[in-house]
PDB file of N, CA, C and O in Angstrom:
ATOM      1  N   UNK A   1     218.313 110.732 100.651  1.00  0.00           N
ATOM      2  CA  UNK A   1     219.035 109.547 101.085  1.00  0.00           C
ATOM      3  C   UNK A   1     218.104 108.336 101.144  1.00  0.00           C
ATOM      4  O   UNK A   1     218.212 107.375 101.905  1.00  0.00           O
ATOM      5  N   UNK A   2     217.281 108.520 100.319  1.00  0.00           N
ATOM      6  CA  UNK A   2     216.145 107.027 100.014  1.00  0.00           C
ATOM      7  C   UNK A   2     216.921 106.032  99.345  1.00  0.00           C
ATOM      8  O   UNK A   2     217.952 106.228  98.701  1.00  0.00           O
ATOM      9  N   UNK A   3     216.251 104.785  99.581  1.00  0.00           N
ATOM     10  CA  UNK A   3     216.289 103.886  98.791  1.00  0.00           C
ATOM     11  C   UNK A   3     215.363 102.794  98.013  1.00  0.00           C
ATOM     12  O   UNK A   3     215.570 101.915  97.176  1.00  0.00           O
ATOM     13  N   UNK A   4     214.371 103.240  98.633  1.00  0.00           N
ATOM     14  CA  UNK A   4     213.548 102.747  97.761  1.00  0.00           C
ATOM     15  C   UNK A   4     211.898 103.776  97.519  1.00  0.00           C
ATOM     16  O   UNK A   4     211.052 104.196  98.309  1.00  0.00           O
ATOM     17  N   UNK A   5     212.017 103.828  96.468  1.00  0.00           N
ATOM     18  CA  UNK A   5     211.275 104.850  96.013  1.00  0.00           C
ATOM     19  C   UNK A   5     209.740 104.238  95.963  1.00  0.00           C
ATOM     20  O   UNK A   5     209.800 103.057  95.623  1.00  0.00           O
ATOM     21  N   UNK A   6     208.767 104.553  96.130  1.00  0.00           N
ATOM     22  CA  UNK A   6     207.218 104.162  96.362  1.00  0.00           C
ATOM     23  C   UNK A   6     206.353 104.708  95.024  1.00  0.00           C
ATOM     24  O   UNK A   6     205.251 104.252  94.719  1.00  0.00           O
ATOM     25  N   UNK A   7     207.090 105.823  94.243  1.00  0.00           N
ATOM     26  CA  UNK A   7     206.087 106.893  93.379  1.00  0.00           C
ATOM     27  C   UNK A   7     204.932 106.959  94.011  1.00  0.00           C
ATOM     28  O   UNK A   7     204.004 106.755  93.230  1.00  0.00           O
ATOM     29  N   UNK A   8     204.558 107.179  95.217  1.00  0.00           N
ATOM     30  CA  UNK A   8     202.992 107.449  95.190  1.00  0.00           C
ATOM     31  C   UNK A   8     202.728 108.614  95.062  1.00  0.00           C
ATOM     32  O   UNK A   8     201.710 108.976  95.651  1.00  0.00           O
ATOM     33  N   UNK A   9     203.411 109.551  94.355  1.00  0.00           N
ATOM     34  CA  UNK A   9     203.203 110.745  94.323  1.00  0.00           C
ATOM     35  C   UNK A   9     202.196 110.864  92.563  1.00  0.00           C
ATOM     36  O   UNK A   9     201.430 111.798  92.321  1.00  0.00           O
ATOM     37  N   UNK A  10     202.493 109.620  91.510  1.00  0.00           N
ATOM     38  CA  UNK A  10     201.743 109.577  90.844  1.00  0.00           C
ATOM     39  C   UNK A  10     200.720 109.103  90.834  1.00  0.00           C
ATOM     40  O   UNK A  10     200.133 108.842  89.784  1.00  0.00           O
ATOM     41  N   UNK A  11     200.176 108.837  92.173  1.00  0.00           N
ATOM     42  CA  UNK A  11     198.711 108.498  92.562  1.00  0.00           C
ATOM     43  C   UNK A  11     197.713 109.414  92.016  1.00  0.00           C
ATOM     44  O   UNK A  11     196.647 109.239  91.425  1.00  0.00           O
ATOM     45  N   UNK A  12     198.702 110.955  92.575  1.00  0.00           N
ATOM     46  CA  UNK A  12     197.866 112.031  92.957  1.00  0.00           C
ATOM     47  C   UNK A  12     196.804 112.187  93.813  1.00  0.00           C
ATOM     48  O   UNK A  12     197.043 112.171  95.021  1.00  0.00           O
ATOM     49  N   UNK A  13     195.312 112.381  93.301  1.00  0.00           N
ATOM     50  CA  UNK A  13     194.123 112.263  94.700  1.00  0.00           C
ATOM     51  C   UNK A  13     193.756 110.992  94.740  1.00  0.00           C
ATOM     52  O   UNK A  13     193.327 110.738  95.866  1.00  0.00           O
ATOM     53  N   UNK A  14     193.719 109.896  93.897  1.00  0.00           N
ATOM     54  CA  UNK A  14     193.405 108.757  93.599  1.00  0.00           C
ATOM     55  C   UNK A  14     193.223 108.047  94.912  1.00  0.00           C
ATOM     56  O   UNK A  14     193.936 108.685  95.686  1.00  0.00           O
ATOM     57  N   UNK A  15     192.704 107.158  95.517  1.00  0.00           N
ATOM     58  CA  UNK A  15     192.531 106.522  96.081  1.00  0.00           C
ATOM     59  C   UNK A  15     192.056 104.645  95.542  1.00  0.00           C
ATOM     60  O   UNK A  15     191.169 103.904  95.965  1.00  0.00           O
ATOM     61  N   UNK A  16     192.562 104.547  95.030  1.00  0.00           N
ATOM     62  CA  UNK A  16     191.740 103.184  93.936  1.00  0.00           C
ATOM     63  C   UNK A  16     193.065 102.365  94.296  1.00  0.00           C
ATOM     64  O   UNK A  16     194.266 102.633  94.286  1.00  0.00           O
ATOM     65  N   UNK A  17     192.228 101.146  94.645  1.00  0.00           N
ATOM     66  CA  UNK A  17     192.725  99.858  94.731  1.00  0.00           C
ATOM     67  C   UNK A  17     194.484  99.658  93.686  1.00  0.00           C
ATOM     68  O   UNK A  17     195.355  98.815  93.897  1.00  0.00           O
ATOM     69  N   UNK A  18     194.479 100.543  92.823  1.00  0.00           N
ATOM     70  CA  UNK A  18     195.182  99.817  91.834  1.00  0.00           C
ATOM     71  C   UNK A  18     196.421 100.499  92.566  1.00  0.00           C
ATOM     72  O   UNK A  18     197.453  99.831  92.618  1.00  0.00           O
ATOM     73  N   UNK A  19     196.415 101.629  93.073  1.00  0.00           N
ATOM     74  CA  UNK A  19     197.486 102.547  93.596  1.00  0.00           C
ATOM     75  C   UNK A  19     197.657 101.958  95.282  1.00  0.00           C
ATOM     76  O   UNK A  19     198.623 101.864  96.039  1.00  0.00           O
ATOM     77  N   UNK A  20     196.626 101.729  95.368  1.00  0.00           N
ATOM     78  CA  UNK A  20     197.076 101.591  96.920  1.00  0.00           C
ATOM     79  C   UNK A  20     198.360  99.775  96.806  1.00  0.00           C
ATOM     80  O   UNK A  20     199.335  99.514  97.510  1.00  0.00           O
ATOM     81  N   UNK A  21     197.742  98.938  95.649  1.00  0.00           N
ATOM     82  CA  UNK A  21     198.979  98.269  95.829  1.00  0.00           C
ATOM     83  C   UNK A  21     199.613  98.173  95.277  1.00  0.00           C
ATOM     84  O   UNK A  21     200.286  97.153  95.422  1.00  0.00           O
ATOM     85  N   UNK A  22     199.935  98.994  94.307  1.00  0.00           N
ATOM     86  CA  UNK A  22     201.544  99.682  93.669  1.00  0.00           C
ATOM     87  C   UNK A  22     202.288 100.246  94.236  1.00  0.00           C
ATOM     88  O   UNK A  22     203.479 100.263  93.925  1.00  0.00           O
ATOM     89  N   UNK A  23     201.657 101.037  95.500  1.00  0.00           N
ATOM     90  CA  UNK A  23     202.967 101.623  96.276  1.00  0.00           C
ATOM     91  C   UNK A  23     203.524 100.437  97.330  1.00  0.00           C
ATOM     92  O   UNK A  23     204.649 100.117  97.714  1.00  0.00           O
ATOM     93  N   UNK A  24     202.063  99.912  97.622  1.00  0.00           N
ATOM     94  CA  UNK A  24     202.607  97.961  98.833  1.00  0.00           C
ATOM     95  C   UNK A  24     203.762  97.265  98.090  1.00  0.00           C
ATOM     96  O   UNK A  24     204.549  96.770  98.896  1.00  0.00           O
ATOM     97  N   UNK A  25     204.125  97.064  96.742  1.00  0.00           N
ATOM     98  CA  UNK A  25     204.089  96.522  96.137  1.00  0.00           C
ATOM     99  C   UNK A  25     206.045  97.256  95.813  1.00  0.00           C
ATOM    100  O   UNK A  25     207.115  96.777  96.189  1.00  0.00           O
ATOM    101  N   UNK A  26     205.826  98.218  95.193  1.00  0.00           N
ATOM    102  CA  UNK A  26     207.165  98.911  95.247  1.00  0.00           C
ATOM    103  C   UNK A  26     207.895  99.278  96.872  1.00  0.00           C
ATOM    104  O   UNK A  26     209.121  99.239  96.982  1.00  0.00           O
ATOM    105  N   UNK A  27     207.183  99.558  97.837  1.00  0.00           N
ATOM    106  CA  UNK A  27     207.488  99.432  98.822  1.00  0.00           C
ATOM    107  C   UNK A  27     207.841  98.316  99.470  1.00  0.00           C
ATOM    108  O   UNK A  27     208.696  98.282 100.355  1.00  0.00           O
ATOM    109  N   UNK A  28     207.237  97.413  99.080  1.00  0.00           N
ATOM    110  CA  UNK A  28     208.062  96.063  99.892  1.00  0.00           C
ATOM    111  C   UNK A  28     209.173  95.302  99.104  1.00  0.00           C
ATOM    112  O   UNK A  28     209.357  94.095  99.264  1.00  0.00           O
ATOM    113  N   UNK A  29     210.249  96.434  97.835  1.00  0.00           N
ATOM    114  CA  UNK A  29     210.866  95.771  97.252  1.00  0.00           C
ATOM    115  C   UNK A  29     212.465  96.448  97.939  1.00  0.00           C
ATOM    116  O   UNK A  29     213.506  96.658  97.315  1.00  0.00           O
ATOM    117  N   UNK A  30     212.203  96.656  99.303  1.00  0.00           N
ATOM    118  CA  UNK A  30     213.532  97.210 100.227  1.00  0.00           C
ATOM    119  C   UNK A  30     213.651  95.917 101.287  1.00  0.00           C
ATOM    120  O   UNK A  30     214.355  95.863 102.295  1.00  0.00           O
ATOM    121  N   UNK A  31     212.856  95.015 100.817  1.00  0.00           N
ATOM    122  CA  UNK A  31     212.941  94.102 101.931  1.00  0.00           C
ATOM    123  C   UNK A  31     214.136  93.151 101.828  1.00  0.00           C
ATOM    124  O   UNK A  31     214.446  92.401 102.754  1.00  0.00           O
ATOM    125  N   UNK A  32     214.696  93.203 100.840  1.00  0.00           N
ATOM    126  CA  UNK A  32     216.372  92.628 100.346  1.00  0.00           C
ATOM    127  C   UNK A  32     217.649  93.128 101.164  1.00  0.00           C
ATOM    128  O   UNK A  32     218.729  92.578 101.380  1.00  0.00           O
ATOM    129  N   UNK A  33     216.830  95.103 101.766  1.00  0.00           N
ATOM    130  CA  UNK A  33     218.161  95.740 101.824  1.00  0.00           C
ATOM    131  C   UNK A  33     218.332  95.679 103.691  1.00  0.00           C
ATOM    132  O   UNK A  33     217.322  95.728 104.393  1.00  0.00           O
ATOM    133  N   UNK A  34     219.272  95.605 104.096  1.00  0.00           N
ATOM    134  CA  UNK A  34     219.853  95.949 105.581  1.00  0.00           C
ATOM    135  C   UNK A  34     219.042  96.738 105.835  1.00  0.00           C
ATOM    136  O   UNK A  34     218.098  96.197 106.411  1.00  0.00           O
ATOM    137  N   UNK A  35     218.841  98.371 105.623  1.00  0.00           N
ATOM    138  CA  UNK A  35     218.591  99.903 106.096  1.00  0.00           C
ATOM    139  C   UNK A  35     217.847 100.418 105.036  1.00  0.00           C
ATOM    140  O   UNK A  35     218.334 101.367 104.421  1.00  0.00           O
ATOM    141  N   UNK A  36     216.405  99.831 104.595  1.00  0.00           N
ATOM    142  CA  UNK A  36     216.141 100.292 103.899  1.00  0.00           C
ATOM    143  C   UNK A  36     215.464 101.939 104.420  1.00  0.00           C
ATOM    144  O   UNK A  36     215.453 102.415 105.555  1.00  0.00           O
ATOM    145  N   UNK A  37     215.087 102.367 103.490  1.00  0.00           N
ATOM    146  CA  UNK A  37     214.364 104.009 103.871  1.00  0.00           C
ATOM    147  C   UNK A  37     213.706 104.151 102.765  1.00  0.00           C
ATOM    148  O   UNK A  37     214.145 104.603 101.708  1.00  0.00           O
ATOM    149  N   UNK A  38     212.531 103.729 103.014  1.00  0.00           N
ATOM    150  CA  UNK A  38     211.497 104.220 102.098  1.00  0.00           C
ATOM    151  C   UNK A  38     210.915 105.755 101.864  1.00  0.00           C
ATOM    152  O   UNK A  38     210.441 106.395 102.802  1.00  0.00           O
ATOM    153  N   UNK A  39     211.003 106.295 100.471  1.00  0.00           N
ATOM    154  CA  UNK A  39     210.369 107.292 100.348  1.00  0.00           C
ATOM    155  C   UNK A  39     208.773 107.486  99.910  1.00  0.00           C
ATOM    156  O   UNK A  39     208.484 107.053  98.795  1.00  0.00           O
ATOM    157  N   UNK A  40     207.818 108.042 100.620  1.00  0.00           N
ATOM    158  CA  UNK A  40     206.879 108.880 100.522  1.00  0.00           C
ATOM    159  C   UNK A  40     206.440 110.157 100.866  1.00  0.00           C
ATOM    160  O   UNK A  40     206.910 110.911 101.717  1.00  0.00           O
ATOM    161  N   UNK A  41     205.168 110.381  99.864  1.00  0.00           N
ATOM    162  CA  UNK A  41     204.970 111.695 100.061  1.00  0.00           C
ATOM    163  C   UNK A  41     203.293 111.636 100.735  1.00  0.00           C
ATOM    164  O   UNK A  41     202.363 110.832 100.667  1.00  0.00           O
ATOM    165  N   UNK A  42     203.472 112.656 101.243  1.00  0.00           N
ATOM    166  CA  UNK A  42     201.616 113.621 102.404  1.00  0.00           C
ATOM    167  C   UNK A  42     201.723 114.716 101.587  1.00  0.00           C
ATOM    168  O   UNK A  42     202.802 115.290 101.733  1.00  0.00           O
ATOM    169  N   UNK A  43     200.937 115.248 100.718  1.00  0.00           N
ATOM    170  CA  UNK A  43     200.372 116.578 100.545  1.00  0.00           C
ATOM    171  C   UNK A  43     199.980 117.146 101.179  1.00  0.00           C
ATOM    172  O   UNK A  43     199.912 116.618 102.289  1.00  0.00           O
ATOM    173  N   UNK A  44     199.461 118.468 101.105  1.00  0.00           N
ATOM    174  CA  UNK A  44     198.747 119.266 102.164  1.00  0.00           C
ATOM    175  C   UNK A  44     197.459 119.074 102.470  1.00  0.00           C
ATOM    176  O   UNK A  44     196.854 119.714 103.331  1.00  0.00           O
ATOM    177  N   UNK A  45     196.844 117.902 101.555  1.00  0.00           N
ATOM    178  CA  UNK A  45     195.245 117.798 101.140  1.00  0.00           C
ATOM    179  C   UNK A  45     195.355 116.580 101.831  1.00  0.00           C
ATOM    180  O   UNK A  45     194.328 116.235 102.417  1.00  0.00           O
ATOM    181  N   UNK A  46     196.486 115.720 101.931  1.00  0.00           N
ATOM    182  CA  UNK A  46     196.614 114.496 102.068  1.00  0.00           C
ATOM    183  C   UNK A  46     196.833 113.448 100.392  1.00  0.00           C
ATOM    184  O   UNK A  46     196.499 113.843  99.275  1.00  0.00           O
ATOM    185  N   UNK A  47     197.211 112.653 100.589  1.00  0.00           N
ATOM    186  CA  UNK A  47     197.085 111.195  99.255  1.00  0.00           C
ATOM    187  C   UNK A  47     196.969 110.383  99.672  1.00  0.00           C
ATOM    188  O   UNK A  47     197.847 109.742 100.249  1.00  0.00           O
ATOM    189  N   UNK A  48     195.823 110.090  99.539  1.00  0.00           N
ATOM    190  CA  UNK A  48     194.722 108.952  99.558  1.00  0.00           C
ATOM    191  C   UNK A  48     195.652 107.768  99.584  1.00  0.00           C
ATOM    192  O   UNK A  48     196.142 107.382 100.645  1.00  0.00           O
ATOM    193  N   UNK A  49     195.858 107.288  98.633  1.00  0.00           N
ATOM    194  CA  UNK A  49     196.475 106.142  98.125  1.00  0.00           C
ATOM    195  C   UNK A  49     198.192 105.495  99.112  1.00  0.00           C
ATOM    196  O   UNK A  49     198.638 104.371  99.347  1.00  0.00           O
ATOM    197  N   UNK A  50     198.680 106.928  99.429  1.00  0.00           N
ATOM    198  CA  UNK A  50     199.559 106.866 100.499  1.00  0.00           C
ATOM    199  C   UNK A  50     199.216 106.227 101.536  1.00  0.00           C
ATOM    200  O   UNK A  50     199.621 105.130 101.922  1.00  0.00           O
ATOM    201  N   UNK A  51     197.828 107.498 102.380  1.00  0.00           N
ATOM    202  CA  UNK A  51     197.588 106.824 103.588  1.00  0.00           C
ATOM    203  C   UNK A  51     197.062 105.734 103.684  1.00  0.00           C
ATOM    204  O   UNK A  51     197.293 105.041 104.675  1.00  0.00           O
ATOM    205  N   UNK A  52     196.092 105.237 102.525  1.00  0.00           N
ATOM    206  CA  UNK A  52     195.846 103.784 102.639  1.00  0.00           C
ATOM    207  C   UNK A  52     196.718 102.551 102.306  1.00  0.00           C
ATOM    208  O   UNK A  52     196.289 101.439 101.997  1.00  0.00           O
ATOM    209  N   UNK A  53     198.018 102.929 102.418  1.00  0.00           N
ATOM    210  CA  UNK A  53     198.939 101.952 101.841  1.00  0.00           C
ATOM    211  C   UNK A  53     199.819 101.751 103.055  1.00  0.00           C
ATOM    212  O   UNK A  53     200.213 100.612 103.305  1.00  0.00           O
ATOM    213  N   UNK A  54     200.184 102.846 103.887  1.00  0.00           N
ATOM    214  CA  UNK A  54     200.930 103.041 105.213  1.00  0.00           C
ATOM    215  C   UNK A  54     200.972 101.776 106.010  1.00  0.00           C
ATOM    216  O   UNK A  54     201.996 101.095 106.071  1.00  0.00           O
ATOM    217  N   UNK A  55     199.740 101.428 106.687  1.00  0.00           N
ATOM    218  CA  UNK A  55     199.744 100.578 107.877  1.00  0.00           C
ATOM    219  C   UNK A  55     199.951  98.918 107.064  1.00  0.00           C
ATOM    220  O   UNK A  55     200.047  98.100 107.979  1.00  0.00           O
ATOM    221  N   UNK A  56     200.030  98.313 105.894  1.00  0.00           N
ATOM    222  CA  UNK A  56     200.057  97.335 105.584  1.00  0.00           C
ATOM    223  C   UNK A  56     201.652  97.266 105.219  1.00  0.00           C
ATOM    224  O   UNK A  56     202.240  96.192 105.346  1.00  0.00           O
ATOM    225  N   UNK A  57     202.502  98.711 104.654  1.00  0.00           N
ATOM    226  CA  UNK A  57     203.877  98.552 104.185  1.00  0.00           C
ATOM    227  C   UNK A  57     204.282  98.647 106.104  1.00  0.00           C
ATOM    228  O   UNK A  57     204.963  97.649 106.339  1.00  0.00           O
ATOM    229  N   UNK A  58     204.115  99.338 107.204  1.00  0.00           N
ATOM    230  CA  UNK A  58     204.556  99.468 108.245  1.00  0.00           C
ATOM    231  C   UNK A  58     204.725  97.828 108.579  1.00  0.00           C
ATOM    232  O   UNK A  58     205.858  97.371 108.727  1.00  0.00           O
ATOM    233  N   UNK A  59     203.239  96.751 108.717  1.00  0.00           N
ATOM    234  CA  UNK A  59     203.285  95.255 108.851  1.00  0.00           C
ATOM    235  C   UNK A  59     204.010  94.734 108.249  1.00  0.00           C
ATOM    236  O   UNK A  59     204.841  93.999 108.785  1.00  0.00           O
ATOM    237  N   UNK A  60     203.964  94.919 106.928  1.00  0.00           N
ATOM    238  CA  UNK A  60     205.318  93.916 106.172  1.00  0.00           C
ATOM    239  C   UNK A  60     206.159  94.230 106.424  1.00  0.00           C
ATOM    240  O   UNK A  60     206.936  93.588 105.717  1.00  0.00           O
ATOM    241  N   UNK A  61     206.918  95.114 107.258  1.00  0.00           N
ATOM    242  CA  UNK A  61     208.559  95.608 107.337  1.00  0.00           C
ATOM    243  C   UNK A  61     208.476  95.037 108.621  1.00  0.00           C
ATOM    244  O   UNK A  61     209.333  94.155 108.673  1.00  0.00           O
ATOM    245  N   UNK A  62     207.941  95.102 109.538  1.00  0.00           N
ATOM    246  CA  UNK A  62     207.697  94.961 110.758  1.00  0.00           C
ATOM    247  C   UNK A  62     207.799  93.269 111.319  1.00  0.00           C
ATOM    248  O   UNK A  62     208.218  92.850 112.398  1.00  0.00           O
ATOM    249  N   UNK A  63     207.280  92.560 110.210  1.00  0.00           N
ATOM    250  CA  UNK A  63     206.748  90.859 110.065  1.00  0.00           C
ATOM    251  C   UNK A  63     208.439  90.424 109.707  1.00  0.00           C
ATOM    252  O   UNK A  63     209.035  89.438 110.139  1.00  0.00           O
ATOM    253  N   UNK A  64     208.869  91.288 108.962  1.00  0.00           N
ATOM    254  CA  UNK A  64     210.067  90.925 108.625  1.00  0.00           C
ATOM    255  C   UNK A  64     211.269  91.477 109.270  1.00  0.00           C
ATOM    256  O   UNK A  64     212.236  91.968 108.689  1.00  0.00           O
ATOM    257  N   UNK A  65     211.036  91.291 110.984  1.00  0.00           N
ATOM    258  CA  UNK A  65     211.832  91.994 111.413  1.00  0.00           C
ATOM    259  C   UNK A  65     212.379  93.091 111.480  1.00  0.00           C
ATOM    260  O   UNK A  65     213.342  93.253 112.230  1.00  0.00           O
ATOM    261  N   UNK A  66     211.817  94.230 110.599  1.00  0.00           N
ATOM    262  CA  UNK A  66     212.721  95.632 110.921  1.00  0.00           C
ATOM    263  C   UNK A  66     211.490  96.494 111.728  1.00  0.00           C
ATOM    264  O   UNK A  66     210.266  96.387 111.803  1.00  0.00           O
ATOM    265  N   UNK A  67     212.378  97.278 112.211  1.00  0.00           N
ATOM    266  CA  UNK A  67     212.342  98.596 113.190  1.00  0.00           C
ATOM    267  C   UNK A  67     211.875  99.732 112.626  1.00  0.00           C
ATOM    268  O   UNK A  67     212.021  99.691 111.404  1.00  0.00           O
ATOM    269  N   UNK A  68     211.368 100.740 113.015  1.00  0.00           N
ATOM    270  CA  UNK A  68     210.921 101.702 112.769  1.00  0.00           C
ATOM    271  C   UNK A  68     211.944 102.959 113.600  1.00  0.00           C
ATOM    272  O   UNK A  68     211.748 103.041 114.813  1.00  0.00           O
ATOM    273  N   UNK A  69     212.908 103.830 113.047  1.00  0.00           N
ATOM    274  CA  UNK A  69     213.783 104.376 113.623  1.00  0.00           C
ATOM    275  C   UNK A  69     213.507 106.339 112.598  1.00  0.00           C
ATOM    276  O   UNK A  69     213.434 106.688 111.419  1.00  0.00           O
ATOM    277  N   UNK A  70     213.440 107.148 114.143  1.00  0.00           N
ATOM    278  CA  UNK A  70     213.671 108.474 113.162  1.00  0.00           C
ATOM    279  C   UNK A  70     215.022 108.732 112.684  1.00  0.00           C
ATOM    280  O   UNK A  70     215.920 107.918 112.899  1.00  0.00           O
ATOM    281  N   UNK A  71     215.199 109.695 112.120  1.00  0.00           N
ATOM    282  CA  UNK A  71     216.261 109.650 110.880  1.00  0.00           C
ATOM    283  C   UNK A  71     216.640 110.997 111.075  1.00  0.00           C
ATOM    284  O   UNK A  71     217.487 111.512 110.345  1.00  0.00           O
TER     285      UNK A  71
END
């Protein structure tokens, strides 16, 4: 029940600048919608590129007024 999709799953282990703002980047393109619900993924190893992308997509949703709600 997503709506806006992040792919950071084609990061893979990557951690490089180029991924961390492709997912900022696709992630802040729910900022149009009412309810958006962003999808990402945590491996079991972790993804790099995820967790370093987290706390800047959390600020931009946040700057722009929305909430953080479990689901």
């Amino acid at each position: 029940m997503w709506s806006v999709d992040t792919l950071d799953w084609m990061a893979k282990d990557s951690d490089s600048s180029y991924w961390v703002q492709r997912i900022i980047r696709l992630a802040e393109q729910g900022v149009s919608q009412a309810h958006p619900i962003v999808l990402m993924h945590d491996g079991r190893e972790g993804d790099p590129a995820t967790v370093t992308a987290l706390p800047a997509i959390i600020q931009f949703y946040r700057s722009h007024g929305y909430r953080f709600v479990a689901l």
